[in-house]
C-alpha positions as CSV (number, residue, x, y, z in Angstrom):
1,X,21.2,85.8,-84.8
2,X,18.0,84.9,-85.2
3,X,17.6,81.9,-82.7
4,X,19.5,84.9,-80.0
5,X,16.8,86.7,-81.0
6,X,13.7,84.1,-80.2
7,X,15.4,83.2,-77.4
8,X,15.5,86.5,-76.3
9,X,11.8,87.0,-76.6
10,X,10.8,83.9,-75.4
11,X,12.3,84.8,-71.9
12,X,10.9,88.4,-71.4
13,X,7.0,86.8,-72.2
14,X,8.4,84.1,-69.5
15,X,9.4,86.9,-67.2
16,X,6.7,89.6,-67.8
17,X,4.1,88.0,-68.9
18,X,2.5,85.8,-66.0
19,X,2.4,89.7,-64.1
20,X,0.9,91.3,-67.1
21,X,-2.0,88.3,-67.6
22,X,-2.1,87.1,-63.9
23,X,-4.9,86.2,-61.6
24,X,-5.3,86.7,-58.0
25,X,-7.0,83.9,-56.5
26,X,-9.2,84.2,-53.4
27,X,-10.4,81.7,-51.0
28,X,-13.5,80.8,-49.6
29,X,-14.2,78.0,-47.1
30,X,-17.5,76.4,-46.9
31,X,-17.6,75.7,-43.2
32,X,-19.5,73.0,-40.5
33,X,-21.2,75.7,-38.8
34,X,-22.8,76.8,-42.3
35,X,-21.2,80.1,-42.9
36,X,-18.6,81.2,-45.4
37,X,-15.5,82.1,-44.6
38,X,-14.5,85.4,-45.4
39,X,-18.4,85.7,-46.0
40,X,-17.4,89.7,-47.6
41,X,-15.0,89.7,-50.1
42,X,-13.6,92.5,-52.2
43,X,-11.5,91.6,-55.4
44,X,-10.4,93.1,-58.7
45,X,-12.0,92.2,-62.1
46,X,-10.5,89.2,-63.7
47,X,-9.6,88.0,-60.2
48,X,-10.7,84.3,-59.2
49,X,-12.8,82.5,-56.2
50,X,-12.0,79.3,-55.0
51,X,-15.0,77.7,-52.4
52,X,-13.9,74.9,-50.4
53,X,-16.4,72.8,-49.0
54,X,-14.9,72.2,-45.1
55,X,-17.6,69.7,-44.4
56,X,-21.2,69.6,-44.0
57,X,-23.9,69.4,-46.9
58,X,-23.1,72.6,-48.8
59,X,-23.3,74.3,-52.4
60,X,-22.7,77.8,-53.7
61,X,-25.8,79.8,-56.0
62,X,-25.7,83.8,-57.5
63,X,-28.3,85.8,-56.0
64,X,-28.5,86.0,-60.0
65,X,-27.8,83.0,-61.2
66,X,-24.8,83.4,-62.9
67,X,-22.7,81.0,-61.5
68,X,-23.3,78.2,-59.1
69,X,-21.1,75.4,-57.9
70,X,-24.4,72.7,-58.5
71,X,-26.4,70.7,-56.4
72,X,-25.3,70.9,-52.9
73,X,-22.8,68.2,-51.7
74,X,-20.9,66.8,-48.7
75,X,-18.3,65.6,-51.1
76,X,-15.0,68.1,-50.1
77,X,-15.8,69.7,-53.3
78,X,-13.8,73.1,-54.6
79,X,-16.0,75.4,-57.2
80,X,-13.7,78.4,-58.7
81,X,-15.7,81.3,-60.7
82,X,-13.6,84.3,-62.3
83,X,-15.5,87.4,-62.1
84,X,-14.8,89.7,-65.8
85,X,-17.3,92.3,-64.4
86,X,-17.2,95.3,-61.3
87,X,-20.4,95.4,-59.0
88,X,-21.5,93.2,-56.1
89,X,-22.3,89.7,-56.6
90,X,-24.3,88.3,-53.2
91,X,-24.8,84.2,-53.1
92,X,-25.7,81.7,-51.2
93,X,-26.1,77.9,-50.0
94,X,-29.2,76.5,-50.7
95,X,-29.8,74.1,-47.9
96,X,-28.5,76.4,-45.2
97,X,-29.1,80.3,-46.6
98,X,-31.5,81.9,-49.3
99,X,-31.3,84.8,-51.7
100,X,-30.8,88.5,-50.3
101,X,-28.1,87.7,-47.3
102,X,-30.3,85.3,-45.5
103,X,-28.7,82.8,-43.4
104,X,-25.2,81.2,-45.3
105,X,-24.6,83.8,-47.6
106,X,-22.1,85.5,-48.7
107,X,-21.0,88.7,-51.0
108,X,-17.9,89.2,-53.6
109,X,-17.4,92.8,-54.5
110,X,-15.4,93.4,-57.6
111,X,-13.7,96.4,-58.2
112,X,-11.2,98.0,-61.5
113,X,-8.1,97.7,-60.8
114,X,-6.4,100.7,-60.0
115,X,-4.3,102.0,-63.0
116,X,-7.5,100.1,-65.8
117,X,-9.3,102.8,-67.2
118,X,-13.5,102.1,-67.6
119,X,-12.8,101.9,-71.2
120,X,-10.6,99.2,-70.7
121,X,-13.2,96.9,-69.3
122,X,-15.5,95.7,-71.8
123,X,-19.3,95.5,-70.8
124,X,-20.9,93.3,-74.2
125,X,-24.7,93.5,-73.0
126,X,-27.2,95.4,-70.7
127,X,-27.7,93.7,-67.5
128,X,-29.7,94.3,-63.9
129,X,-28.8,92.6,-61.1
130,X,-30.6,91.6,-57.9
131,X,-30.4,94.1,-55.1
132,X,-28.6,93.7,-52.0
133,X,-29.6,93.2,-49.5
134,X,-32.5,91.5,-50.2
135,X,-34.7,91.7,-47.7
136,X,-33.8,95.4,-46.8
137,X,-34.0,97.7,-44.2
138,X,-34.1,100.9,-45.3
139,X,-30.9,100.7,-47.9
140,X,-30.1,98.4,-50.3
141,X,-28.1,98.4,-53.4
142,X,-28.8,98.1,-56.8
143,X,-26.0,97.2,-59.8
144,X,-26.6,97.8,-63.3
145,X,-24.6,97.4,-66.8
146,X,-24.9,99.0,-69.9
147,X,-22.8,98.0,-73.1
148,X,-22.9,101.6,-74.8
149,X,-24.0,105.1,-74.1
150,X,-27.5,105.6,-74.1
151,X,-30.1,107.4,-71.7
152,X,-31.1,105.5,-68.4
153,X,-34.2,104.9,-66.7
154,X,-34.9,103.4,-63.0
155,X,-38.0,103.7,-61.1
156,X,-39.3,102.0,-57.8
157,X,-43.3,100.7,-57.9
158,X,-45.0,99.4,-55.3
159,X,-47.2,96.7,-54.8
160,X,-49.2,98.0,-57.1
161,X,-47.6,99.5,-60.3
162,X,-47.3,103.1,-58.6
163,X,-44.1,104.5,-58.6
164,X,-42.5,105.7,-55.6
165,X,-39.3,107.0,-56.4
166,X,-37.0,107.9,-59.2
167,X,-33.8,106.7,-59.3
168,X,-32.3,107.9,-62.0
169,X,-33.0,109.3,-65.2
170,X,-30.2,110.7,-67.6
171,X,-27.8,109.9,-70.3
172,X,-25.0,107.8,-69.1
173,X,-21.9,106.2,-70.6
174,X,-21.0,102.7,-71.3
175,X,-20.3,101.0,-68.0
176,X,-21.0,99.5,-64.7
177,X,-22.8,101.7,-62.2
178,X,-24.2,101.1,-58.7
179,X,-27.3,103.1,-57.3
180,X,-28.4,103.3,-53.5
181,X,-32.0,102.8,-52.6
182,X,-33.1,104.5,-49.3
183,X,-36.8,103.5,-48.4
184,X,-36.9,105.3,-45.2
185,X,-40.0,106.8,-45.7
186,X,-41.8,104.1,-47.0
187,X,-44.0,101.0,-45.4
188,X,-42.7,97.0,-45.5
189,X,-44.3,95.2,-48.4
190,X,-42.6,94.3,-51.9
191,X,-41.9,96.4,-54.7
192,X,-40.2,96.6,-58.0
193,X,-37.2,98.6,-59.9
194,X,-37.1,98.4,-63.8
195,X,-34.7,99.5,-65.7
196,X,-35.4,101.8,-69.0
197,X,-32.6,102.5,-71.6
198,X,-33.6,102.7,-75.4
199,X,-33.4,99.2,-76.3
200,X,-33.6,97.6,-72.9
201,X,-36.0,97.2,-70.3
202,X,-35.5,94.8,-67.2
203,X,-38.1,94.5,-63.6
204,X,-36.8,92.9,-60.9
205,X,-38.8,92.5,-57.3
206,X,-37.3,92.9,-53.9
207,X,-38.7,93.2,-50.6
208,X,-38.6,96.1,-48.0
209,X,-39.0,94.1,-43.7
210,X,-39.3,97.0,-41.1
């Protein structure tokens, strides 16, 4: 009875459970021309990236840094990255793009899936991404985590420490959250955003080209 019963088991994890833990995978060809192809991508957390290099001298770098394929190659090299984590995560190739969408560049946005609840998704530390785009023109994006409830701070400064708009400033909850930047009214130059919570605090610089 016992062996039945094993056996049993052993065949619904077998049946169920590569749909309960299993990953999409995406891909992403490095191409010639020096583009990506699909250069905008929008996946689910926990799904997976495959980059293909299709030829030419090629490599793939996080606006942020948190993953990168390494030094750029012509070798037909494949570089796979799973993404635990919603927001937007913008790269590029070094040789033939730069940081901020210029030339070979490309974005992956993750997104909950539907039917996961925010709770579900574990954010284990406080972390402020690069905006995007990077240069901008007005608008441009800006992705922040927190790993527990605590009140939230972000200010823009210019050039020279004074600030020229508030953000946001309120108690939020554990999470993920994106915030639009609209510098409509304001001249090109460079400025900064930093991030306040109680035990946090983060600057980061981007650039505004009219």
């Amino acid at each position: 009875m016992k062996k039945i019963f094993h056996f049993l088991i052993i065949t619904l994890l077998m049946l169920f459970g590569q749909k309960v833990f299993a990953q999409t995978v995406h891909n992403v060809t490095a191409n010639p021309n020096a583009t990506f192809t699909p250069s905008q991508l929008t996946i689910k957390v926990g799904d997976i990236v495959k980059w293909t290099n299709a030829g030419g001298l090629h490599n793939v770098v996080a606006d942020d840094n948190s993953f990168t394929s390494g030094a750029a190659s012509t070798s037909a090299w494949v570089f796979q990255f799973t993404f635990n984590s919603p927001g937007t995560n913008p790269y590029y190739c070094v040789i033939h793009g730069g940081s901020g969408g210029v030339g070979m560049s490309g974005v992956i946005t993750v997104e909950i899936a539907t039917g996961v609840q925010d709770e579900d998704i574990s954010i284990h530390k406080f972390d402020l991404k690069q905006n995007y785009p990077n240069p901008f023109n007005p608008l441009t994006t800006i992705n922040f985590s927190i790993p527990q409830k605590d009140f939230v701070n972000l200010r823009v400064y210019n050039f020279v420490g004074e600030e020229v708009k508030m953000l946001l400033n309120e108690e939020k909850d554990a999470g993920s959250y994106q915030i639009k930047f609209d510098a409509q009214n304001l001249p090109s130059g460079i400025y900064f955003y930093k991030l306040n919570t109680g035990s946090f605090s983060e600057t980061k610089k981007m650039i505004l080209l009219k």
